[in-house]
PyMOL Python script that loads the backbone (N, CA, C, O; Angstrom):
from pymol import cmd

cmd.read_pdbstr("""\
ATOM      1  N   UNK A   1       6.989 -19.615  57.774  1.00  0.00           N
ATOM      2  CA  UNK A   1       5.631 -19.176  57.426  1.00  0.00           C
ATOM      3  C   UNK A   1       5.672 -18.193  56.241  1.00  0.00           C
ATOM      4  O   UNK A   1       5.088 -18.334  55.167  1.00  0.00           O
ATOM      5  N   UNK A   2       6.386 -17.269  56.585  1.00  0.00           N
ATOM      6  CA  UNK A   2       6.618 -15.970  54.990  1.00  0.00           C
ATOM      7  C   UNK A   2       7.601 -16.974  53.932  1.00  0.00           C
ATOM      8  O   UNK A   2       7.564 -16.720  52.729  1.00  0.00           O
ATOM      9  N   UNK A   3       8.205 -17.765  54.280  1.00  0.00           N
ATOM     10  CA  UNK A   3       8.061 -18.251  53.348  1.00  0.00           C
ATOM     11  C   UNK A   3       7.315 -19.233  52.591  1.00  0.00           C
ATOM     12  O   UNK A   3       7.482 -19.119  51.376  1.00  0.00           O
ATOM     13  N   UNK A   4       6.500 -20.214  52.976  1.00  0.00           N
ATOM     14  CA  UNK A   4       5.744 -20.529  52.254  1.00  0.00           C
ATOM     15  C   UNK A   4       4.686 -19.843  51.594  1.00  0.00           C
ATOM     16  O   UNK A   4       4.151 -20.261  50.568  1.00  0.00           O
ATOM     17  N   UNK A   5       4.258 -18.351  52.427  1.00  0.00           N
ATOM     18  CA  UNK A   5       3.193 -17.467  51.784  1.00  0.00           C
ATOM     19  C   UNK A   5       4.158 -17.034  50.318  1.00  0.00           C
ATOM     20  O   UNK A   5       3.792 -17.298  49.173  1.00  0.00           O
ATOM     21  N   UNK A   6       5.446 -16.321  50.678  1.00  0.00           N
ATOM     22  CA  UNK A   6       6.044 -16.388  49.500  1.00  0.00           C
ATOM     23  C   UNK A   6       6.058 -17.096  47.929  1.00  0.00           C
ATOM     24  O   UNK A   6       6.012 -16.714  46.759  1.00  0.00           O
ATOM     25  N   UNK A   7       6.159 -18.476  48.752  1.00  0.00           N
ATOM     26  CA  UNK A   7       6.230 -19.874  47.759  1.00  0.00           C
ATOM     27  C   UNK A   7       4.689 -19.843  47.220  1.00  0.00           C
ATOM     28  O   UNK A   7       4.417 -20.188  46.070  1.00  0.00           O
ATOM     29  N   UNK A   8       3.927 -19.499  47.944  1.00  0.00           N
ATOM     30  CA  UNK A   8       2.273 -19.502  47.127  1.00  0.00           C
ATOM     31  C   UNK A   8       1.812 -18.480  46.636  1.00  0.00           C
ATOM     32  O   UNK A   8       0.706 -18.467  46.094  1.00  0.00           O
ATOM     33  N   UNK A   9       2.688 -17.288  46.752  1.00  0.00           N
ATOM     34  CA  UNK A   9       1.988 -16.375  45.605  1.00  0.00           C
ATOM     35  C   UNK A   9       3.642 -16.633  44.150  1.00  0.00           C
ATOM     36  O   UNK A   9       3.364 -16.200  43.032  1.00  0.00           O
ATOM     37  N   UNK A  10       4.312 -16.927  44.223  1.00  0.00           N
ATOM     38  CA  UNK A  10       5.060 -17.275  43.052  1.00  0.00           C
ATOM     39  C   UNK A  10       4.586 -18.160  42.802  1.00  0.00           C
ATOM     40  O   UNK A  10       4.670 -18.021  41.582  1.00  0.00           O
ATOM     41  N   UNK A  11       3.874 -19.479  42.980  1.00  0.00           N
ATOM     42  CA  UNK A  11       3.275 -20.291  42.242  1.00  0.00           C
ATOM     43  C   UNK A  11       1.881 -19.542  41.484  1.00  0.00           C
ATOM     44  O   UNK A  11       1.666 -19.550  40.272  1.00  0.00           O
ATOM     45  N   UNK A  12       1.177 -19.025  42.336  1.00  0.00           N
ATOM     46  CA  UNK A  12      -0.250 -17.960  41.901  1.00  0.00           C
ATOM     47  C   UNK A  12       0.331 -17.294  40.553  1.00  0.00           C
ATOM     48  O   UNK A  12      -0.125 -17.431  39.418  1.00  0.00           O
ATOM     49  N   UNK A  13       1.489 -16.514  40.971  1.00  0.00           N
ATOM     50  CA  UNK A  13       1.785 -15.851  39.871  1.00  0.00           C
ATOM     51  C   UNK A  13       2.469 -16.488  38.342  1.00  0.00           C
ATOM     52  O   UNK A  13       2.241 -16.081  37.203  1.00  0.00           O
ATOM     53  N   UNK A  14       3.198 -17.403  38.699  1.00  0.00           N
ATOM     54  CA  UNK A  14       3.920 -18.446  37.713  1.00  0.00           C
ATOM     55  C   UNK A  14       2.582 -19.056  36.742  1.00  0.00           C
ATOM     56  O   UNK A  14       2.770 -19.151  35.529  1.00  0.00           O
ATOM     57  N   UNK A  15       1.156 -19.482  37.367  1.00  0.00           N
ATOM     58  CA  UNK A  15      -0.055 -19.999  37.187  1.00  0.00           C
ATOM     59  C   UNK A  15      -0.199 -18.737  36.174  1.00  0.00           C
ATOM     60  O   UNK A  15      -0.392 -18.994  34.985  1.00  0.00           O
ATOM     61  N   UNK A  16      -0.139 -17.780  36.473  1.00  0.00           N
ATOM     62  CA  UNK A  16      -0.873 -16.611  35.631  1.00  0.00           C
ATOM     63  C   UNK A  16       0.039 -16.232  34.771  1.00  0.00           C
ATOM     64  O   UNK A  16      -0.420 -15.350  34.044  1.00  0.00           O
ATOM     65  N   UNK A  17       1.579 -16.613  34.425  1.00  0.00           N
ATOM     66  CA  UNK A  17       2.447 -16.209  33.657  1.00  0.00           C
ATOM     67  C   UNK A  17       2.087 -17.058  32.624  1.00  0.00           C
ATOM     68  O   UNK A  17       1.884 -16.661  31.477  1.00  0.00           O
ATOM     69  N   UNK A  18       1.992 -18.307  33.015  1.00  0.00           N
ATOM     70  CA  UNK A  18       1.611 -19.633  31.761  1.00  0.00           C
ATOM     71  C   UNK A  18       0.691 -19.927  31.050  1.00  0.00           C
ATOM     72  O   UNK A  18       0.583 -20.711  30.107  1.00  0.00           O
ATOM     73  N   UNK A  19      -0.700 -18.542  32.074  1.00  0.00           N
ATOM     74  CA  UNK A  19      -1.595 -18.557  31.472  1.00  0.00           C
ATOM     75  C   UNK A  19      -1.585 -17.630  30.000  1.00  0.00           C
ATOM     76  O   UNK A  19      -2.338 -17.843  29.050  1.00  0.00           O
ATOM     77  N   UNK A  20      -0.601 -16.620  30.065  1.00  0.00           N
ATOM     78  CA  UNK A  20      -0.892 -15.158  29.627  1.00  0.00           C
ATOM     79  C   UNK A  20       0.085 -15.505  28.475  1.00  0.00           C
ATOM     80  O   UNK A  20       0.030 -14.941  27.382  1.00  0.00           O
ATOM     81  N   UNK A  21       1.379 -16.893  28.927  1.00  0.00           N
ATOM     82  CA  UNK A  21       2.007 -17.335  27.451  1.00  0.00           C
ATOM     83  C   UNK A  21       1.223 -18.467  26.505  1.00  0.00           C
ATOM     84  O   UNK A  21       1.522 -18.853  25.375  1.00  0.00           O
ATOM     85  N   UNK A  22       0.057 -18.883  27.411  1.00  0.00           N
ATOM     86  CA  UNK A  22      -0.364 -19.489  26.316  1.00  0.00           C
ATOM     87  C   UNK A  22      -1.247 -18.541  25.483  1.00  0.00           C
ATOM     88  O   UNK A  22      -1.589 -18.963  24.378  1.00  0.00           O
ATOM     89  N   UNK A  23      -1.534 -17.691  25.746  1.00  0.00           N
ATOM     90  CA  UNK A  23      -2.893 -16.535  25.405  1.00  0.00           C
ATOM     91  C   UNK A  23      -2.116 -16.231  24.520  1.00  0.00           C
ATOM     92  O   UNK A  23      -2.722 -16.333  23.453  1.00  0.00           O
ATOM     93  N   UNK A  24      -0.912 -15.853  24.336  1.00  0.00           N
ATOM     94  CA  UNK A  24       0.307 -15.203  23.356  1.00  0.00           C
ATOM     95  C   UNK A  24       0.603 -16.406  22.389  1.00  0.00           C
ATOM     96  O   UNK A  24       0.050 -16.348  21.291  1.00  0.00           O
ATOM     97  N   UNK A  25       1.403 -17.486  22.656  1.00  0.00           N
ATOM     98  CA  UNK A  25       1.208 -18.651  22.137  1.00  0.00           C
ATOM     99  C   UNK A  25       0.035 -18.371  20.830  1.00  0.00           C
ATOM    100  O   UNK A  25       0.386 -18.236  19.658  1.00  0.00           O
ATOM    101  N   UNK A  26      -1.601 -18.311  21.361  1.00  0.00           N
ATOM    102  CA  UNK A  26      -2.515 -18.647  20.415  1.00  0.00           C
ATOM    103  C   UNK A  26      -2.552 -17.502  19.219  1.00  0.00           C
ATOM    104  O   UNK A  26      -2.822 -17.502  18.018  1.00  0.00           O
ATOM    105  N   UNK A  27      -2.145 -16.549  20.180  1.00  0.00           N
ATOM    106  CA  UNK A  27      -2.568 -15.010  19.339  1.00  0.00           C
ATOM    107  C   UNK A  27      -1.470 -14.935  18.257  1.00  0.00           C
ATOM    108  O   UNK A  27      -1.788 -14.467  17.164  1.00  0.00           O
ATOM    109  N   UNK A  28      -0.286 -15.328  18.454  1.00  0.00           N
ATOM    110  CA  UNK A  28       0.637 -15.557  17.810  1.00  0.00           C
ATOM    111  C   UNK A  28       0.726 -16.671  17.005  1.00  0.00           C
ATOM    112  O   UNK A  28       1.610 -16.644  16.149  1.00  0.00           O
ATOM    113  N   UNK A  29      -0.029 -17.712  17.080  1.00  0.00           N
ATOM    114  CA  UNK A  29      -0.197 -18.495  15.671  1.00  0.00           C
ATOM    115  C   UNK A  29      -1.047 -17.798  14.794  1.00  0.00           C
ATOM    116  O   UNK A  29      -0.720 -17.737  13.609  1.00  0.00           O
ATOM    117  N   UNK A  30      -2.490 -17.050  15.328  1.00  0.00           N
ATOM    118  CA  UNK A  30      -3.563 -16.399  14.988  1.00  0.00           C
ATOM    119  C   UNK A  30      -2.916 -15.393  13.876  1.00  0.00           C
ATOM    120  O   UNK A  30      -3.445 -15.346  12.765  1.00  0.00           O
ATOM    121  N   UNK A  31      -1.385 -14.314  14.269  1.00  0.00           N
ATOM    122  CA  UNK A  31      -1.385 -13.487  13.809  1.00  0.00           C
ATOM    123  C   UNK A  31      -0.526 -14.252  12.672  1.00  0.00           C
ATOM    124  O   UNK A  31      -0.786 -13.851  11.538  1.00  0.00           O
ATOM    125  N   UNK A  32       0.303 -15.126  12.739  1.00  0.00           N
ATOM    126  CA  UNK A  32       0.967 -15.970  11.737  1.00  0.00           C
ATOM    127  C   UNK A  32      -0.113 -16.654  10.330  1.00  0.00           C
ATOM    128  O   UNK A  32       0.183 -16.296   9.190  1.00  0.00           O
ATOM    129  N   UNK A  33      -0.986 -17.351  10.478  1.00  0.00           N
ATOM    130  CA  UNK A  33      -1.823 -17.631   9.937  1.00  0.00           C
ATOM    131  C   UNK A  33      -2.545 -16.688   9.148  1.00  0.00           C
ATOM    132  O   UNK A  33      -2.828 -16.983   7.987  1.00  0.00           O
ATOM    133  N   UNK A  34      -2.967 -15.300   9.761  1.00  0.00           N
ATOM    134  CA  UNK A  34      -3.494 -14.241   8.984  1.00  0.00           C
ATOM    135  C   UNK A  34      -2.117 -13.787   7.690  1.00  0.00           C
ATOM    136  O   UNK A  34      -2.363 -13.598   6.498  1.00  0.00           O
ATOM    137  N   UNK A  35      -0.825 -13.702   8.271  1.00  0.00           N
ATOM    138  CA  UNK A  35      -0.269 -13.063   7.638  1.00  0.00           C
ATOM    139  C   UNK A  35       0.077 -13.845   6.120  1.00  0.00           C
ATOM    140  O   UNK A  35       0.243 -13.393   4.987  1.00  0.00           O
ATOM    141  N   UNK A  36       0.105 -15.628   6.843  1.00  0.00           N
ATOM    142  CA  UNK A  36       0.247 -15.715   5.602  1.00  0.00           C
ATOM    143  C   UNK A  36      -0.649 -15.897   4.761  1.00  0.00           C
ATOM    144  O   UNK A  36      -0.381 -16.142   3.585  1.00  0.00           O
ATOM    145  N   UNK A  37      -2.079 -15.794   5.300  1.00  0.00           N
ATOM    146  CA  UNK A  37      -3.239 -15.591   4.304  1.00  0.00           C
ATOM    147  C   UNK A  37      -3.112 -13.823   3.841  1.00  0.00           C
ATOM    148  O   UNK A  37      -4.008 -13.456   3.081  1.00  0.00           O
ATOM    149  N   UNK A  38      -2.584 -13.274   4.049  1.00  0.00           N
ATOM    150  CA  UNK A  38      -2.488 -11.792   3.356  1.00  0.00           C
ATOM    151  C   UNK A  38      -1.040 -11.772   2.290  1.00  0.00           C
ATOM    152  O   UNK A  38      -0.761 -10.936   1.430  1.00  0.00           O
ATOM    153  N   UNK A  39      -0.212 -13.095   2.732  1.00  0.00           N
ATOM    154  CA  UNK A  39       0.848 -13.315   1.646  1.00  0.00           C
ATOM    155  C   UNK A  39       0.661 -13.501   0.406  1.00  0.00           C
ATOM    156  O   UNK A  39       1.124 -12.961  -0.599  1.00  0.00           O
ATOM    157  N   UNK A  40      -0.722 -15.063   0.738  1.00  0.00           N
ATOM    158  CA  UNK A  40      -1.126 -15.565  -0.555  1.00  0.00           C
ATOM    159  C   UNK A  40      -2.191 -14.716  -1.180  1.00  0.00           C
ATOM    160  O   UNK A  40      -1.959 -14.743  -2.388  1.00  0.00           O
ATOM    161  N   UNK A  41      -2.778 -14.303  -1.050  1.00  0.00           N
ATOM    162  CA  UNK A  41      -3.700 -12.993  -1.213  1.00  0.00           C
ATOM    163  C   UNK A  41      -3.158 -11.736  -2.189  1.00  0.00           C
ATOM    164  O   UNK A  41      -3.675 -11.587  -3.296  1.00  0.00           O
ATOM    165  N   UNK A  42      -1.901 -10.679  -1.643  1.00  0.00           N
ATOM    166  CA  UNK A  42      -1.221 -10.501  -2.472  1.00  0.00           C
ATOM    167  C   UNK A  42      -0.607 -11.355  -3.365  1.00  0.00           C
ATOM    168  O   UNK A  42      -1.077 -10.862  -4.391  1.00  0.00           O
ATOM    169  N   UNK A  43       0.110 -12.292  -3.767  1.00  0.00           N
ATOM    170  CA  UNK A  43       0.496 -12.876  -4.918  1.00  0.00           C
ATOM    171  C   UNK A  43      -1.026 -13.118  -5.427  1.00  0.00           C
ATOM    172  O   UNK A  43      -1.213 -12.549  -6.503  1.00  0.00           O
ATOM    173  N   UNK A  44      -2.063 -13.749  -4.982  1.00  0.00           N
ATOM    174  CA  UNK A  44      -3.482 -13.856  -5.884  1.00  0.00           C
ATOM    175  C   UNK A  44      -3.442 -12.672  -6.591  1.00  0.00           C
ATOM    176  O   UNK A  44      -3.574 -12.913  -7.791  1.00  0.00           O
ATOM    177  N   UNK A  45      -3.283 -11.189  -6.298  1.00  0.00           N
ATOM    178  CA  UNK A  45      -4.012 -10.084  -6.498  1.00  0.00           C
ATOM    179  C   UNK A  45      -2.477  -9.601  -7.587  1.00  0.00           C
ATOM    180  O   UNK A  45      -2.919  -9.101  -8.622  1.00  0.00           O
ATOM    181  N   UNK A  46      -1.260  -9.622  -7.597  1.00  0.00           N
ATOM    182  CA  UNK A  46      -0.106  -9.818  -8.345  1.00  0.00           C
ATOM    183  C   UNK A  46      -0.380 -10.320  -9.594  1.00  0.00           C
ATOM    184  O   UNK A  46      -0.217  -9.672 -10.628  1.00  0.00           O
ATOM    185  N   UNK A  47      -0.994 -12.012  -9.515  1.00  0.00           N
ATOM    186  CA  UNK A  47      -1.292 -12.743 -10.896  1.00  0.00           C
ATOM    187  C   UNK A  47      -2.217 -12.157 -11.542  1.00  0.00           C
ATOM    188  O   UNK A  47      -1.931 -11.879 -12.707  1.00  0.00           O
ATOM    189  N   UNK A  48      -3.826 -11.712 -10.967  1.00  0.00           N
ATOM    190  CA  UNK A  48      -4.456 -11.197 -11.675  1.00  0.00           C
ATOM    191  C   UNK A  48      -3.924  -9.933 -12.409  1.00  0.00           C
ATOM    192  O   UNK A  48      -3.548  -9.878 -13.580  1.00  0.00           O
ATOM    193  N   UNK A  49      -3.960  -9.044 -11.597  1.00  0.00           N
ATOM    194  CA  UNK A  49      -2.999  -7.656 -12.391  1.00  0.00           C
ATOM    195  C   UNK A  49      -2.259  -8.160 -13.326  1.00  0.00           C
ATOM    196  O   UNK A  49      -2.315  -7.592 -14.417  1.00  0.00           O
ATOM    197  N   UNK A  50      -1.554  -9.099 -13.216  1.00  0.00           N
ATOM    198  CA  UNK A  50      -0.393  -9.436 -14.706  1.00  0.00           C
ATOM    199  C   UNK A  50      -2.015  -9.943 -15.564  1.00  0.00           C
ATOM    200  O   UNK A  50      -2.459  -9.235 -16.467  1.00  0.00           O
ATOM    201  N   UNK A  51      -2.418 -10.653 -15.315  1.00  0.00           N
ATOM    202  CA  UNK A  51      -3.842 -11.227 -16.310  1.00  0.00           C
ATOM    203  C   UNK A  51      -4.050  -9.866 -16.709  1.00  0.00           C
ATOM    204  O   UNK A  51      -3.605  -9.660 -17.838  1.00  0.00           O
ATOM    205  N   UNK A  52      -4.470  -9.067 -16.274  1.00  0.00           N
ATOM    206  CA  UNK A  52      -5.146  -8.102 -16.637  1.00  0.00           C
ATOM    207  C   UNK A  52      -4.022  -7.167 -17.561  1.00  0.00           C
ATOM    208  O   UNK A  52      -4.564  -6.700 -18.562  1.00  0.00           O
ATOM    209  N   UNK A  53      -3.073  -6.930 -17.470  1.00  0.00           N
ATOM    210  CA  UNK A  53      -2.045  -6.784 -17.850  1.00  0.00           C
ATOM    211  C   UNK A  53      -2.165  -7.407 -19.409  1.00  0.00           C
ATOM    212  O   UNK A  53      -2.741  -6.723 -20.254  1.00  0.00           O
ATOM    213  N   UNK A  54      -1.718  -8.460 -19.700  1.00  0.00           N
ATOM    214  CA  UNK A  54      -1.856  -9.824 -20.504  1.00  0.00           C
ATOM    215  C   UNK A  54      -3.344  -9.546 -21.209  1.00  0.00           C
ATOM    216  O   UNK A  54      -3.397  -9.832 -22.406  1.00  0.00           O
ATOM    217  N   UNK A  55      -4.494  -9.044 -20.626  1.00  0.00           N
ATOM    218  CA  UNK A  55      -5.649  -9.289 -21.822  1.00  0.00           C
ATOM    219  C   UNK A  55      -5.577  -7.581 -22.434  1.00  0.00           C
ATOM    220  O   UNK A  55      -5.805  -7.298 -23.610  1.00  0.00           O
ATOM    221  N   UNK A  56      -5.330  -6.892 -21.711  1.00  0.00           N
ATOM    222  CA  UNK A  56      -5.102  -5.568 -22.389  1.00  0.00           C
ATOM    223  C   UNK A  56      -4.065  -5.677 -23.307  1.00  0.00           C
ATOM    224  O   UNK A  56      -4.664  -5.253 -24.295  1.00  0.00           O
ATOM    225  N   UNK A  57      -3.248  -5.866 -23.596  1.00  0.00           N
ATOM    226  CA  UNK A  57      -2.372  -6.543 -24.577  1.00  0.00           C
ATOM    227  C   UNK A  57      -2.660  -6.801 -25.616  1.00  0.00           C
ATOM    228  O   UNK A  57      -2.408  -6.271 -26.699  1.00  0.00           O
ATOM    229  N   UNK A  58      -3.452  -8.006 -25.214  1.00  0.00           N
ATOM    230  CA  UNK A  58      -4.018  -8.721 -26.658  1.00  0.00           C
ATOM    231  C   UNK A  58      -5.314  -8.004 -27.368  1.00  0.00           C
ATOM    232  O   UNK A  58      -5.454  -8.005 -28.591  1.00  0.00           O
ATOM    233  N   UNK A  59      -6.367  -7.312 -26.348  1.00  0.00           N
ATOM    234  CA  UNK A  59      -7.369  -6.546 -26.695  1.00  0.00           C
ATOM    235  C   UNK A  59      -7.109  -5.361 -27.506  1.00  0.00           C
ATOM    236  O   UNK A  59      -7.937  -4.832 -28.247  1.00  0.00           O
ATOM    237  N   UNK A  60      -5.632  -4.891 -27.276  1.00  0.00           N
ATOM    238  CA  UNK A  60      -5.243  -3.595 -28.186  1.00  0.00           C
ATOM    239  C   UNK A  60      -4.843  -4.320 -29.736  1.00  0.00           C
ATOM    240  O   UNK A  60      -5.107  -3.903 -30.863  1.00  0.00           O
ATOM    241  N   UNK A  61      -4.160  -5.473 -29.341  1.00  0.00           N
ATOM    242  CA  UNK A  61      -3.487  -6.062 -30.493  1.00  0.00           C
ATOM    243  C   UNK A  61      -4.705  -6.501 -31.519  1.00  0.00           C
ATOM    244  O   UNK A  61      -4.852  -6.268 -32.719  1.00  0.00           O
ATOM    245  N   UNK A  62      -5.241  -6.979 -30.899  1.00  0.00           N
ATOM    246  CA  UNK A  62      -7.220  -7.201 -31.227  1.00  0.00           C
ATOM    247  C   UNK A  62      -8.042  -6.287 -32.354  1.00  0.00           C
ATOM    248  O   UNK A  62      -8.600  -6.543 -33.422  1.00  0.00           O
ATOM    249  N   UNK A  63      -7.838  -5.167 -31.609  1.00  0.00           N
ATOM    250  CA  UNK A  63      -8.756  -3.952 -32.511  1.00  0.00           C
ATOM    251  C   UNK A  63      -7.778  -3.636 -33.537  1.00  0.00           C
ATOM    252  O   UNK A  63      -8.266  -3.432 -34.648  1.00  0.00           O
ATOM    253  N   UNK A  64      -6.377  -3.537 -33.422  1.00  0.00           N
ATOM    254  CA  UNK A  64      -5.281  -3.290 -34.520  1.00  0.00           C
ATOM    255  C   UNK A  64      -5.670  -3.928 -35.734  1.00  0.00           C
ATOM    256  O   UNK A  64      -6.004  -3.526 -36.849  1.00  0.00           O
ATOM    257  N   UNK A  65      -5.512  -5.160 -35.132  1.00  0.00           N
ATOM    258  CA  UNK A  65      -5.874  -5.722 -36.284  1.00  0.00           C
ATOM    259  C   UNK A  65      -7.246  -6.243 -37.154  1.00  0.00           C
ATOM    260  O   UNK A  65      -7.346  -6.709 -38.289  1.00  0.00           O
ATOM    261  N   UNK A  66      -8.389  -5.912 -35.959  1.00  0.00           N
ATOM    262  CA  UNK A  66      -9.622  -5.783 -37.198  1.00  0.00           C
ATOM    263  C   UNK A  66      -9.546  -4.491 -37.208  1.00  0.00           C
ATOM    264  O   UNK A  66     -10.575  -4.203 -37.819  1.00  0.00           O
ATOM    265  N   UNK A  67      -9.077  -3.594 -36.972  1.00  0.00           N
ATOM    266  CA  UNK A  67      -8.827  -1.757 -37.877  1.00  0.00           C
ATOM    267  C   UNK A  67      -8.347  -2.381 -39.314  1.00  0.00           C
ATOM    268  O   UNK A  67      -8.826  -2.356 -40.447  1.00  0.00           O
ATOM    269  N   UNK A  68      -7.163  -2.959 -38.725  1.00  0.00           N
ATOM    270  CA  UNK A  68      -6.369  -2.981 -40.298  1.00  0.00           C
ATOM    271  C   UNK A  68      -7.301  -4.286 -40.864  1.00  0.00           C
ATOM    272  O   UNK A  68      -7.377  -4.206 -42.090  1.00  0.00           O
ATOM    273  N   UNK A  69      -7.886  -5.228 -40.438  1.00  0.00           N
ATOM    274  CA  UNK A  69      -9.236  -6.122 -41.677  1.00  0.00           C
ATOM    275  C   UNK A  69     -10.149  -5.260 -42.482  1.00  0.00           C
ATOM    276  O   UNK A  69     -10.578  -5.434 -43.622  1.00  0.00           O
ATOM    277  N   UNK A  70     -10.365  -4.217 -41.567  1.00  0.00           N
ATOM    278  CA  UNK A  70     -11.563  -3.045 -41.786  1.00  0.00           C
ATOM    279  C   UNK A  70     -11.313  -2.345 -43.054  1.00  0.00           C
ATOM    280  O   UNK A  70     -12.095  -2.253 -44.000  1.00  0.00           O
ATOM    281  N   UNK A  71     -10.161  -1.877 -42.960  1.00  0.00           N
ATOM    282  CA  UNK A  71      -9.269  -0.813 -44.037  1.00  0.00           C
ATOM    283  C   UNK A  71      -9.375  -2.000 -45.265  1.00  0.00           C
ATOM    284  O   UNK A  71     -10.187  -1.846 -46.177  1.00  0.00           O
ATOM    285  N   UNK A  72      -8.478  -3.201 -45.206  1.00  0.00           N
ATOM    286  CA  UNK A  72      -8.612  -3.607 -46.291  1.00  0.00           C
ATOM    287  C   UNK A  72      -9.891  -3.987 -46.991  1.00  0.00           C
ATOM    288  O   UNK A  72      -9.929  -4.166 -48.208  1.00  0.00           O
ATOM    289  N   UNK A  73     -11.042  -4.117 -46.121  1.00  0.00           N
ATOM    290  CA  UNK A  73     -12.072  -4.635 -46.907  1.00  0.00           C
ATOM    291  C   UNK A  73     -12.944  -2.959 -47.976  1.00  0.00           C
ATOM    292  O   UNK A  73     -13.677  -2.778 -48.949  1.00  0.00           O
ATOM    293  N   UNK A  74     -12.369  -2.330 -47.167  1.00  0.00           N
ATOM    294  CA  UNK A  74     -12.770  -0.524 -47.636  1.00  0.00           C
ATOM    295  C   UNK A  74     -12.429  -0.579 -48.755  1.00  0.00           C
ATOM    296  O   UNK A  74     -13.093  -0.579 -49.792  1.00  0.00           O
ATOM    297  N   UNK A  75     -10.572  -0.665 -48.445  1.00  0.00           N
ATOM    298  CA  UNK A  75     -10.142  -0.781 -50.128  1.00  0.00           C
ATOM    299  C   UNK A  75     -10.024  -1.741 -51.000  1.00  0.00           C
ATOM    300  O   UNK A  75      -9.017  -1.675 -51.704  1.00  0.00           O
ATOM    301  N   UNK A  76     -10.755  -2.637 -51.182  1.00  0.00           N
ATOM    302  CA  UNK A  76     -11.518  -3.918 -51.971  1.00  0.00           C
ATOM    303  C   UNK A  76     -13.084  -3.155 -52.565  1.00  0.00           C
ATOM    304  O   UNK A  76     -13.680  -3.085 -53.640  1.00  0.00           O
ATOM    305  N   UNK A  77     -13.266  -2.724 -51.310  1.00  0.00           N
ATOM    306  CA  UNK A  77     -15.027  -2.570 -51.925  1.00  0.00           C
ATOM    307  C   UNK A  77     -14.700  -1.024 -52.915  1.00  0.00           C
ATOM    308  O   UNK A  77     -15.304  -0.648 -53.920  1.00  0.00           O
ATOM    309  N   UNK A  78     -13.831  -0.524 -52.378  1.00  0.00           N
ATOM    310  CA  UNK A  78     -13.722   0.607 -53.467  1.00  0.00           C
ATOM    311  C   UNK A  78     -13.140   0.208 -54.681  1.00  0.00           C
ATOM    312  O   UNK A  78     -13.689   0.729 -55.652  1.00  0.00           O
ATOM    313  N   UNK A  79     -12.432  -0.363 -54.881  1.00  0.00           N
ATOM    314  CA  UNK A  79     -11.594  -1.408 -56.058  1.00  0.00           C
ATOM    315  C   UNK A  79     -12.477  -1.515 -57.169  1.00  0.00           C
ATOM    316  O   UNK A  79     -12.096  -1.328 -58.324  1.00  0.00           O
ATOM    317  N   UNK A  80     -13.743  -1.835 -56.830  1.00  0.00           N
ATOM    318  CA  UNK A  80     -15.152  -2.446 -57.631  1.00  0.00           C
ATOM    319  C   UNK A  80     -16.011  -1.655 -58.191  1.00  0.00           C
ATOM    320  O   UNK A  80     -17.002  -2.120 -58.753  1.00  0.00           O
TER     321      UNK A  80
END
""", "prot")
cmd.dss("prot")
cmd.show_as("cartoon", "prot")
cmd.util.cbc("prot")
cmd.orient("prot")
């Protein structure tokens, strides 16, 4: 008799172990899935910064050189 009461609360409980690994199971793909959406996310946020990186660059290189168009057209119009 104690033992089959035995045998039916280790099944009760085994029932609630399989429940609580699948609960883990889900939460644990859940937390996998986030992470690697926060992987690709940083590298998104990596490339831009280099973009941004990359147009500041050219935007300095930019004004350099209509400064220096600027200058020469100064000293042309003074030339005259």
């Amino acid at each position: 008799e104690r033992l089959r009461e035995a045998e039916g609360l280790l099944d009760i409980q085994m029932q609630k172990l399989n429940t609580k690994r699948a609960e883990l199971k889900t939460l644990m793909d859940r937390l996998q899935a986030l992470n690697d959406e926060f992987e690709e996310m940083n590298n998104r946020k990596k490339e831009l910064e280099d973009d941004i990186e990359i147009c500041s660059q050219k935007l300095i290189r930019a004004e350099k050189l209509i400064s220096g168009l600027g200058g020469k057209k100064e000293r042309r119009t003074e030339a005259y």
